[in-house]
C-alpha positions in Angstrom: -43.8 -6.7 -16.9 -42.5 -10.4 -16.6 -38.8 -10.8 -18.4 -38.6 -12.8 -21.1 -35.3 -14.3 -21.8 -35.8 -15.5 -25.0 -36.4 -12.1 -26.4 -32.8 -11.1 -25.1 -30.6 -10.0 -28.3 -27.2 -12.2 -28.0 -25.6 -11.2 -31.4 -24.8 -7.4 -30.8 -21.7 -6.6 -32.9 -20.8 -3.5 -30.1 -21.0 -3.9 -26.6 -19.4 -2.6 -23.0 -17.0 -5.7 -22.8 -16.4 -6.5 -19.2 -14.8 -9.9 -19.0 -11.9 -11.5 -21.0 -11.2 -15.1 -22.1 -7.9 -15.9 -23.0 -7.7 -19.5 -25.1 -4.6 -21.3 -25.3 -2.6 -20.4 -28.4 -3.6 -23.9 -30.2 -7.0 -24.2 -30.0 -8.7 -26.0 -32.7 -11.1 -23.9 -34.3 -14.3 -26.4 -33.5 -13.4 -25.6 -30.0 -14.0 -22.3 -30.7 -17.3 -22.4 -32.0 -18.5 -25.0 -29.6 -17.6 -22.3 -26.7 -18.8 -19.7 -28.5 -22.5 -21.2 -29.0 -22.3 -22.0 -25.5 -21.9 -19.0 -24.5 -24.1 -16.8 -26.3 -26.7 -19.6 -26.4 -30.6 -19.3 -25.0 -30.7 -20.3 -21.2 -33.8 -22.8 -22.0 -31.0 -24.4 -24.5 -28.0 -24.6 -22.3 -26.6 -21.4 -22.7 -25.2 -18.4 -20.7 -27.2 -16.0 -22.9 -24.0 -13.7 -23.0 -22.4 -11.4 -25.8 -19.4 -12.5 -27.2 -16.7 -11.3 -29.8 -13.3 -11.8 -30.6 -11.3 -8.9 -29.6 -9.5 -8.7 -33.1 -11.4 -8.8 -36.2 -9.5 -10.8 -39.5 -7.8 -8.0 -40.8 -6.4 -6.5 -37.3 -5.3 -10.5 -36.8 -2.9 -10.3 -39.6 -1.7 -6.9 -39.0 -1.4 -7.6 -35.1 -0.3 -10.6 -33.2 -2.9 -13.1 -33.5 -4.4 -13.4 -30.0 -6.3 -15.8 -29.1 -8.4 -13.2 -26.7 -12.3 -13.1 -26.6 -14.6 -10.6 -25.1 -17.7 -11.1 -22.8 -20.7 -8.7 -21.9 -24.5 -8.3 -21.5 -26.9 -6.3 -22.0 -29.0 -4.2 -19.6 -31.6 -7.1 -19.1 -29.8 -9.7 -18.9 -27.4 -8.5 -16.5 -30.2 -7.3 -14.0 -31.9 -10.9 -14.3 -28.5 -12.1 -13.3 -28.8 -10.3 -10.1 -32.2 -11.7 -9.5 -30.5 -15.2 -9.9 -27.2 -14.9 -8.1 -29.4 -12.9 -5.2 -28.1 -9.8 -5.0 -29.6 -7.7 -2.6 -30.6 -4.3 -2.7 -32.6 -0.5 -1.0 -36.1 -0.6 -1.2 -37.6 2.4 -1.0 -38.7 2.4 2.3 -35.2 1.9 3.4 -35.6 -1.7 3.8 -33.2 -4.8 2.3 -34.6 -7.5 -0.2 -33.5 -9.3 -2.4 -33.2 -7.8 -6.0 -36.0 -9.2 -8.8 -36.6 -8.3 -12.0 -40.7 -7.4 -11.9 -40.4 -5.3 -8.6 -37.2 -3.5 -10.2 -39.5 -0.1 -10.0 -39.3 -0.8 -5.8 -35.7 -0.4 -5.2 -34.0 3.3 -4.6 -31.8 4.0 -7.4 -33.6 2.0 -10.3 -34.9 3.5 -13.4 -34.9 2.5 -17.0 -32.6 4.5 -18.5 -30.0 4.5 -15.8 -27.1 2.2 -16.2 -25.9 2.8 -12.7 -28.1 1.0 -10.7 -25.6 -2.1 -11.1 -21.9 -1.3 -10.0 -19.2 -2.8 -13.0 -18.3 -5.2 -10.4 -21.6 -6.4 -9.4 -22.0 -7.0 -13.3 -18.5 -8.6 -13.9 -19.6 -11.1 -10.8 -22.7 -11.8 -12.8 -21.1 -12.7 -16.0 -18.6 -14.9 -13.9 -21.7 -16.5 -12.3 -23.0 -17.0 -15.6 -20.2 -18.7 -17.3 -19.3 -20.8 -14.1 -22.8 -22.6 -14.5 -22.5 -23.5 -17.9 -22.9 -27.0 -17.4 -22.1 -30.3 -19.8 -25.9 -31.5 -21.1 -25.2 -34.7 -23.7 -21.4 -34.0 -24.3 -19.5 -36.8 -23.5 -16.1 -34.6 -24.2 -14.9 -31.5 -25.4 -14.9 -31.0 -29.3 -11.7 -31.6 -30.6 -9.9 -33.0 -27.2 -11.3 -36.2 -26.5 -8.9 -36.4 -23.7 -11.2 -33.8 -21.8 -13.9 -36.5 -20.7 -17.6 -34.5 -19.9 -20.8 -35.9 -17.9 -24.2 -34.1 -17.5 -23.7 -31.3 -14.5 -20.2 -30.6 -15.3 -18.8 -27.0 -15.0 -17.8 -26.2 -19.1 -15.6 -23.4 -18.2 -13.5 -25.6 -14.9 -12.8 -28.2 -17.0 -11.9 -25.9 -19.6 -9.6 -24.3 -17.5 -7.9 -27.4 -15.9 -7.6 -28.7 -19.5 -5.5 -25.8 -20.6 -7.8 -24.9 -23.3 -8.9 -21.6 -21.6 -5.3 -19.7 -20.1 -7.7 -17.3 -17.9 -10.7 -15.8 -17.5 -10.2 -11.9 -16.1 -12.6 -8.7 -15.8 -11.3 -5.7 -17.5 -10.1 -2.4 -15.7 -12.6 0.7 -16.5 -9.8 3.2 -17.2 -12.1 6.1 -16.3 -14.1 4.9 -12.7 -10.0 3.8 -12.3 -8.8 7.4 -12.8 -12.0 8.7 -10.1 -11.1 6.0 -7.5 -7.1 6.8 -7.4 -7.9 10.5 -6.7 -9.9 9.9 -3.9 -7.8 7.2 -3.1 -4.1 7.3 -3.1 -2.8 9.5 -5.2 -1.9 12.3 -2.9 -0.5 11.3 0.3 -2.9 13.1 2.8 -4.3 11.6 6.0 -7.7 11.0 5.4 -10.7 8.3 5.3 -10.9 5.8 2.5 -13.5 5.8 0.3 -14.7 2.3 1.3 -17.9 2.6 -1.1 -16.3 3.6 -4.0 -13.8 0.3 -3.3 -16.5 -1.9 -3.0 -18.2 -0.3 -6.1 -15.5 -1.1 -7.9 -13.6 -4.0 -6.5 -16.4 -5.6 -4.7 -16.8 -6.2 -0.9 -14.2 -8.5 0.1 -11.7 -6.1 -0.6 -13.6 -3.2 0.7 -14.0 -5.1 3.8 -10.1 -5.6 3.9 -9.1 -2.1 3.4 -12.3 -1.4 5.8 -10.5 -3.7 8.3 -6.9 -2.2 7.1 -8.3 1.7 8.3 -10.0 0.5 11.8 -6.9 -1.5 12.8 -4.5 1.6 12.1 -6.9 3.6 14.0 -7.2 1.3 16.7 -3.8 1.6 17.0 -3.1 5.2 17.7 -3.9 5.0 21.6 -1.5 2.0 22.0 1.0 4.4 20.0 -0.3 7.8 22.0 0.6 6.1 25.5 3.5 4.0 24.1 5.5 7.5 23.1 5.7 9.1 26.5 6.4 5.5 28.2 9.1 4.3 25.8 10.8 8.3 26.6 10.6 8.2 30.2 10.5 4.6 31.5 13.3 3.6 28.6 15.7 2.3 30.8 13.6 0.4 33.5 12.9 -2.6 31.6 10.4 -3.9 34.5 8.0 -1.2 35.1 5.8 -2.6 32.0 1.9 -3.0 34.4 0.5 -0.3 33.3 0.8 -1.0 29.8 0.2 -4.4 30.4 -2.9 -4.2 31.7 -3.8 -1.5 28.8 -2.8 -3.9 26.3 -5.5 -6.8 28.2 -8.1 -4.7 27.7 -7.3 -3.3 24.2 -6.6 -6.2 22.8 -10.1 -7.6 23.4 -12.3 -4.3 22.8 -10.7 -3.4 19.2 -12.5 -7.1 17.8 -15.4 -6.3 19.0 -16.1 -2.6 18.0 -14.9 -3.9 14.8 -17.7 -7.0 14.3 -20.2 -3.6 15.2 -18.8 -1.2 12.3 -18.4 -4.6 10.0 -21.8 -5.8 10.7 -23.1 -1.9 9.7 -20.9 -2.0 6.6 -22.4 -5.5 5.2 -25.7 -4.8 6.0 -25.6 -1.2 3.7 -24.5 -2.7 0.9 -26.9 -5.9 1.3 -24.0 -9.1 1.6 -25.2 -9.4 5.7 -28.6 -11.0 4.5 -28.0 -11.8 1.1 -27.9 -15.6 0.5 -25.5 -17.8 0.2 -25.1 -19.7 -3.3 -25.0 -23.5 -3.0 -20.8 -24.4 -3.0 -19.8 -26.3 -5.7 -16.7 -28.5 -6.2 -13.4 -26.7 -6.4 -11.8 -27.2 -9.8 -8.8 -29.6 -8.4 -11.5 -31.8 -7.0 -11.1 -35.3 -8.1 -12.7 -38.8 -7.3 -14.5 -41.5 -8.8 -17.4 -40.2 -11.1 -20.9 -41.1 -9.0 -24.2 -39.8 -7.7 -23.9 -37.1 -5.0 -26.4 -38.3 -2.5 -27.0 -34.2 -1.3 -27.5 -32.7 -4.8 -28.9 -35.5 -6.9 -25.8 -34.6 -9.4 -23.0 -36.9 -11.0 -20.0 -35.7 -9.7 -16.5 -36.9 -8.7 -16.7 -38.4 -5.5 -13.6 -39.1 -3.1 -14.2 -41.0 0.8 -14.0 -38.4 3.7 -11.5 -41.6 5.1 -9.0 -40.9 2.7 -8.5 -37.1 3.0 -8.4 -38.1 6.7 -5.8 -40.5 6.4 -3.7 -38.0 4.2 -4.3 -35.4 7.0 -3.0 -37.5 9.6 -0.7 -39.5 8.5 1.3 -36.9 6.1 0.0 -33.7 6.7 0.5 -33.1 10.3 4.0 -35.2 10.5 4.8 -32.6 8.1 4.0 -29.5 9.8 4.9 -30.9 13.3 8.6 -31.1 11.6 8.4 -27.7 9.9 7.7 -26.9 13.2 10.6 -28.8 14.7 12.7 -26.8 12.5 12.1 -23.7 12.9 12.6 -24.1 16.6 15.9 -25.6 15.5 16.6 -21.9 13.9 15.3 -20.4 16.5 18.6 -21.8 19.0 20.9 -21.2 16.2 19.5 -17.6 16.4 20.3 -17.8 20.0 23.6 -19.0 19.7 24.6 -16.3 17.2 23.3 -13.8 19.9 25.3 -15.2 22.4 28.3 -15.0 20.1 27.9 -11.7 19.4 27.3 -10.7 22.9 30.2 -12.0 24.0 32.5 -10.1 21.2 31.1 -7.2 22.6 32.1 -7.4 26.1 35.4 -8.7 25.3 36.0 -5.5 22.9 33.1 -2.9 23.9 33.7 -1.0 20.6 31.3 0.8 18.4 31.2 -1.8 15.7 30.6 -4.7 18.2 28.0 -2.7 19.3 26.2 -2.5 15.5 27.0 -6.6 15.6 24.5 -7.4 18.5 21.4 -6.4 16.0 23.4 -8.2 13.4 21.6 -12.2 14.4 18.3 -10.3 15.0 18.3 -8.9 11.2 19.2 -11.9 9.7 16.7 -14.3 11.9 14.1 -12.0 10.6 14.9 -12.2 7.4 15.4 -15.7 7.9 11.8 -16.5 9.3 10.4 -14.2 6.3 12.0 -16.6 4.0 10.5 -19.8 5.9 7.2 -18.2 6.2 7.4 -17.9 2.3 8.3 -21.0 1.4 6.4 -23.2 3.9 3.5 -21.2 2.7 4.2 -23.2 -1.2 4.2 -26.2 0.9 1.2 -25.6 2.7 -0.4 -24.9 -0.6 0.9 -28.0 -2.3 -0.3 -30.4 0.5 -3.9 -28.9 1.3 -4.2 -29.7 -2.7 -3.0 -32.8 -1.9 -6.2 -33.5 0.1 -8.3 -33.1 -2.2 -11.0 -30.8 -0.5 -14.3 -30.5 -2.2 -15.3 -27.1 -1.3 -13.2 -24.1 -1.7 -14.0 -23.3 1.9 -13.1 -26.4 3.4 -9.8 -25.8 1.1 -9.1 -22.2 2.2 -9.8 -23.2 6.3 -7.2 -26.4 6.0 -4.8 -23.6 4.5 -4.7 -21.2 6.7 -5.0 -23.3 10.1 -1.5 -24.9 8.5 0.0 -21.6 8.2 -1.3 -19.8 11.2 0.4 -22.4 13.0 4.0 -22.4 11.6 3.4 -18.8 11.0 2.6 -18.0 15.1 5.7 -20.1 16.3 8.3 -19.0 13.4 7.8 -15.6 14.7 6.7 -15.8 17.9 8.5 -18.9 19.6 11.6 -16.7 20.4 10.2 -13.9 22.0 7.6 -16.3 24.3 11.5 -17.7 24.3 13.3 -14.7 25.9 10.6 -13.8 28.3 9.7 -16.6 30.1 12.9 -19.0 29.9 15.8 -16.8 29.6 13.5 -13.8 31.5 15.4 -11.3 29.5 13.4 -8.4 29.1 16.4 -6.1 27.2 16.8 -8.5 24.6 12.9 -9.5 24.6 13.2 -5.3 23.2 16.0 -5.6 21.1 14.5 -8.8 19.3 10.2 -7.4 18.8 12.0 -4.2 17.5 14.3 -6.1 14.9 11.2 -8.6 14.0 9.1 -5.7 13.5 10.8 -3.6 11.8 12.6 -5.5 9.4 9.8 -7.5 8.3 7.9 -4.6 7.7 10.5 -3.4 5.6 10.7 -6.6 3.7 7.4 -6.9 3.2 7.1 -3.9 1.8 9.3 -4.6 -0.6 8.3 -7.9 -1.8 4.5 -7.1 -2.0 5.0 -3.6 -3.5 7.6 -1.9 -4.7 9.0 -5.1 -6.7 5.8 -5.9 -8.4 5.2 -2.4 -9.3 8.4 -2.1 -10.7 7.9 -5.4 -12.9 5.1 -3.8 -14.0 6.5 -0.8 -15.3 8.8 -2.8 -17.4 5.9 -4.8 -18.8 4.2 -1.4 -19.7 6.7 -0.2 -21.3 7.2 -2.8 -23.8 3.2 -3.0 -24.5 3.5 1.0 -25.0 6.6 -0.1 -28.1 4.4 -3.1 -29.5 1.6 -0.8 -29.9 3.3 2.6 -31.1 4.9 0.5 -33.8 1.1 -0.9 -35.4 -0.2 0.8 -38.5 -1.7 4.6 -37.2 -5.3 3.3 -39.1 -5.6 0.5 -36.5 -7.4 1.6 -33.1 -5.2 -0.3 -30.4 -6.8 1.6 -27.2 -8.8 -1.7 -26.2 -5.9 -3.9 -28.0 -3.2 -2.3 -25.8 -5.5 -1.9 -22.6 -6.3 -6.3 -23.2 -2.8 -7.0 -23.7 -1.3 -4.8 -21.1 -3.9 -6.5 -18.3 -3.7 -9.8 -19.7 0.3 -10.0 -18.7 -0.3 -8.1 -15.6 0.1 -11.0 -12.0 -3.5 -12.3 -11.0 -4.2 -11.3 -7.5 -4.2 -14.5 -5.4 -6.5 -12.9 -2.4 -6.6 -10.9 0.8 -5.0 -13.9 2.4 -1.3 -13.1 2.6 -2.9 -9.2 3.4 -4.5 -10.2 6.3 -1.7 -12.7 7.4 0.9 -9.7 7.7 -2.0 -8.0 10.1 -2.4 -10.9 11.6 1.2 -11.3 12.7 1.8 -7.3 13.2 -1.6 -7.7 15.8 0.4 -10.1 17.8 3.9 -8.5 17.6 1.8 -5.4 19.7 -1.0 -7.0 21.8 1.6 -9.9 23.1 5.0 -8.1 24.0 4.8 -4.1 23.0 4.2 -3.3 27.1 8.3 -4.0 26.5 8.7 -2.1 23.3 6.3 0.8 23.5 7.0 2.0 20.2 5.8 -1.3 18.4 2.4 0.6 17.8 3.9 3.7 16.5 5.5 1.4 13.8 2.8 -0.4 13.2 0.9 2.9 12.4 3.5 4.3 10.3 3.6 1.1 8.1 0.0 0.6 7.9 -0.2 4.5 6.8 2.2 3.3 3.8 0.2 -0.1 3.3 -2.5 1.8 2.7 -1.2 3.5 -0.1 1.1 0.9 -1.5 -1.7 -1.5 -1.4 -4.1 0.5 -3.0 -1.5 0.8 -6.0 -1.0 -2.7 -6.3 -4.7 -3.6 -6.5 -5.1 -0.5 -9.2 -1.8 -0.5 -11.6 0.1 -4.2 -10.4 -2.7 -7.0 -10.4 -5.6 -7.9 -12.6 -8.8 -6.3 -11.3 -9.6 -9.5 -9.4 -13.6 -10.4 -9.7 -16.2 -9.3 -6.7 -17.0 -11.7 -4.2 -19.9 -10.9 -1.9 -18.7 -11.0 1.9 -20.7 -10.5 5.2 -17.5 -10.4 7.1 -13.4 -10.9 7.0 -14.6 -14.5 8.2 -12.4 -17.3 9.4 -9.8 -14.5 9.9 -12.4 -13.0 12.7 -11.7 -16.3 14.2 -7.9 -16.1 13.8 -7.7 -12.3 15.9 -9.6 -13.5 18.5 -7.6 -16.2 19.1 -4.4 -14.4 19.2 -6.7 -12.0 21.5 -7.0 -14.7 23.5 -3.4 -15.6 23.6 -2.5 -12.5 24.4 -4.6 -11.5 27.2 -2.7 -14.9 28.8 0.7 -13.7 27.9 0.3 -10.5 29.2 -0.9 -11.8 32.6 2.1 -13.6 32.4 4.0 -10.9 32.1 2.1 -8.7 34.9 2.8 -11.8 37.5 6.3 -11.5 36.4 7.2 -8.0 37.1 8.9 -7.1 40.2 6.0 -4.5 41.0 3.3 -6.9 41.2 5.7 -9.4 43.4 6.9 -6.2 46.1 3.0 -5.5 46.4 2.3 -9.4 47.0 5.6 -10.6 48.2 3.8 -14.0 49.6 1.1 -14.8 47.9 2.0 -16.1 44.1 0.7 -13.3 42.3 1.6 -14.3 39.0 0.1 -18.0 39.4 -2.7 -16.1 40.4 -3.2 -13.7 37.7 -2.4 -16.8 34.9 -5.3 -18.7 36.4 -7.4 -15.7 35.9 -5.9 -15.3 32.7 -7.2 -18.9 31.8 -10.6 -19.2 32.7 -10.5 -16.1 30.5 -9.4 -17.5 27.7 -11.7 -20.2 28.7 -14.4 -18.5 28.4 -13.6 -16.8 25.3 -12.6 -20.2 23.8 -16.3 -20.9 24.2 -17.7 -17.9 22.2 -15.7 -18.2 19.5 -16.7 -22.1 19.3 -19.7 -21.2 19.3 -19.3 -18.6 16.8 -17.7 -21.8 14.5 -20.7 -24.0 15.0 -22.8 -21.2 13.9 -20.2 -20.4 10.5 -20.5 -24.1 9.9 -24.3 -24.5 10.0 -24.6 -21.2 7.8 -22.4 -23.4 5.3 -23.9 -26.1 5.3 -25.9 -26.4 1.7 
């Protein structure tokens, strides 16, 4: 049976609603309309084909704070033609993957007519997203009733609705009872166990199944650097040379944990179908601006903007400005080390048990400190990759984090490569990882977590007195639920989540052969991140929408590098060590074992450029 799309009802007064808009509070009312007919519109007429309602009828308006909040579902067909268009891909029966369509629906395992389930509630949210993000301008020269918002054919309707400040946000809506299933199995009792990494991506899609995927391995991962770290940290504490052994551990770990993890990653993506599902054509990202003109690739109108100019804003503004971010924070990084000094000093001159809680007291601060700088460089960052005026989201996203990696590796980083191979101090190379570690675990914890989540509770409670105080005739469950998610923080992204891994990866493959027990930290946090993370994504942000992933992407690239880097610094470390110079007392051992070290990374340098040409060709529409 072919589907026909014209025979889809759009005017059901009920419906599942799955997606809120939320319009600014002035919206003229021909604005409304106007979005409204868009929306629920045939496809052959320009529409999304959608269902639509206000989430307040009249009389709840004037009894109830008139919100100007909208709700957005589909029905059964529609939604499963969506998947055929946005390419989802799903289990044939004979355990094969395709890609999903509409007349061979019969062919996939799971599908029947009267089950609802074959769709997760995130795949449909996506959908619905997809749907409203290719509304695009036909004849409309503007928006109705803002002239100011200038149109042309091929336009997204709901970007420049959005950058207008017409529509506040667009946001899927929680389903309180999957919600309740998922924190059960999830996080709500502390025991150590597997994550249910299905259930996640059922319900918040694979992107952030594939973090908490990536979350689980690396904690795993690093038990054996904790097992061996234990008994070395107990017995070897006070020989701050004898570090080979766990050296050379950490070269080899360091390398084998990425690619065990591409394996399991690879087997992930392909059972849920985003490994050979195809890649939608990129559009424009919404703070893409230029002169309006004919895209030469596409055939579209479309703001264009020379590839000279962004290159002259890179080069000219961009990287002076990092370069003296990066200036600066080395320029911390001596105050730091005069503070130490200072303190070391008052020590020896008074050896008393207070002087002796002083010598941690530069380490604390300087890490509290770099978490500052980290923070507010990363606003920077944000505000000049903007500046550039990127076209693709991806082209956006890589500019971002390459800025930040940077600052991010030598803010916390330059002083221990600092301390071990200028000042060769290997006690305070200890004394400072530990401090760094620890403390911005701690403060991470905080600011991520515990703060938001307390907001939060604050929030709710005043949503939970608005609503007790309506009239008892008026049904507020959806009102309440709306309101209480529409004030909750959006969730920006893995990217700050995978940035703290990032950095706790390097604090124990570069210098933990010197601090043993970096790797039991790092488990013990990660144990707690698990949890506390899972809480924020459930009860502190919006539910963020789905985004199909094959991978943790550019960031694949980012620990391999630091692999990389760390399979030099350790060599380093092992030439260094008086062990490795009694053996080889003439012979340059550790010149030897850093030129080995380099045509390692050498080497390595050329897989993972190879690995970018091949991300770059797969992106290319």
């Amino acid at each position: 049976m072919k589907a026909n799309l014209s025979a889809l009802d759009t005017h059901e007064s009920s419906f599942t609603p799955l997606v809120v808009i939320e319009l600014a509070q002035d919206v003229k009312e021909e604005t409304k309309e106007w979005l409204k007919n868009r929306i629920i519109s045939r496809k052959k007429d320009g529409g999304a084909q959608l269902l639509f309602r206000p989430l307040l009828n009249k009389y709840e308006k004037e009894t109830l704070e008139n919100q100007n909040l909208y709700l957005v579902g589909a029905s059964r067909i529609r939604l499963l033609l969506g998947a055929e268009a946005v390419g989802l891909v799903k289990e044939c029966s004979d355990n094969t993957m395709r890609a999903f369509t509409y007349g061979t629906r019969h062919n996939f395992k799971g599908f029947d007519d009267d089950n609802d389930d074959f769709l997760t509630m995130a795949e449909c949210q996506f959908i619905i997203k997809h749907e409203l993000e290719s509304l695009r301008a036909r004849d409309e020269k503007m928006i109705p009733g803002y002239p100011q918002a200038k149109l042309y054919p091929g336009k997204s309707l709901l970007r420049r609705l959005l950058t207008s400040g017409i529509v506040i946000q667009v946001f899927p809506l929680h389903d309180n009872e999957a919600l309740k299933k998922l924190e059960d199995t999830w996080y709500t009792r502390f025991t150590l166990k597997y994550q249910p990494i299905d259930s996640i991506r059922g319900y918040f899609g694979e992107t952030i199944a594939l973090y908490f995927g990536f979350l689980e391995y690396f904690t795993f991962a690093l038990i054996p650097v904790a097992v061996l770290g234990l008994p070395y940290y107990l017995f070897v504490w006070e020989n701050y040379d004898k570090y080979v052994v766990f050296a050379s551990f950490n070269l080899i770990w360091s390398t084998v944990i990425l690619e065990v993890w591409k394996r399991g990653c690879a087997s992930m993506t392909y059972r849920w179908g985003t490994l050979v599902m195809k890649r939608q054509f990129e559009e424009p990202r919404p703070g893409y601006h230029g002169v309006l003109g004919i895209n030469s690739v596409t055939g579209r109108e479309e703001p264009l903007y020379p590839s000279y100019k962004r290159q002259l804003r890179i080069y000219l503004v961009s990287l002076p400005f990092v370069c003296l971010c990066l200036y600066f924070s080395l320029f911390v990084m001596m105050i730091y080390f005069d503070m130490e000094a200072w303190a070391l000093d008052l020590h020896e001159n008074s050896r008393s048990e207070w002087t002796s809680i002083l010598l941690y007291v530069p380490s604390i601060i300087y890490a509290i400190v770099i978490e500052i700088m980290n923070r507010l460089y990363r606003y920077a960052a944000e505000f000049l990759t903007s500046w550039e005026n990127h076209r693709l989201e991806s082209a956006y996203q890589n500019h971002l984090i390459l800025k930040v990696l940077v600052f991010n590796f030598l803010n916390c980083f330059a002083s221990l490569f600092y301390i071990a191979f200028v000042l060769s101090d290997m006690k305070l190379l200890r004394q400072s990882l530990a401090t760094l570690l620890i403390t911005s675990q701690i403060f991470n914890q905080i600011v991520e977590s515990l703060l938001p989540y307390w907001l939060q509770k604050k929030q709710h409670v005043k949503v939970k007195k608005k609503v007790q105080a309506l009239k008892a005739d008026i049904d507020a469950t959806l009102y309440e639920q709306v309101v209480l998610e529409k004030e909750m923080g959006t969730y920006l992204g893995t990217f700050d989540d995978y940035l703290e891994l990032f950095l706790q990866f390097g604090y124990v493959s570069l210098f933990s052969c010197v601090y043993p027990l970096a790797a039991a930290f790092a488990v013990l946090n990660n144990l707690t991140e698990v949890n506390s993370d899972a809480l924020k994504m459930c009860r502190v942000f919006k539910r963020p929408f789905s985004e199909p992933s094959a991978s943790i992407g550019v960031w694949q690239l980012a620990f391999e590098t630091m692999s990389v880097i760390s399979v030099v610094t350790n060599c380093a470390l092992i030439g260094m060590s008086p062990q490795v110079n009694a053996l080889f007392p003439e012979s340059k051992a550790d010149l030897i074992l850093i030129v080995v070290a380099v045509e390692q990374m050498k080497h390595v340098a050329e897989n993972l450029k190879e690995d970018w040409r091949e991300g770059g060709k797969e992106e290319a529409p």
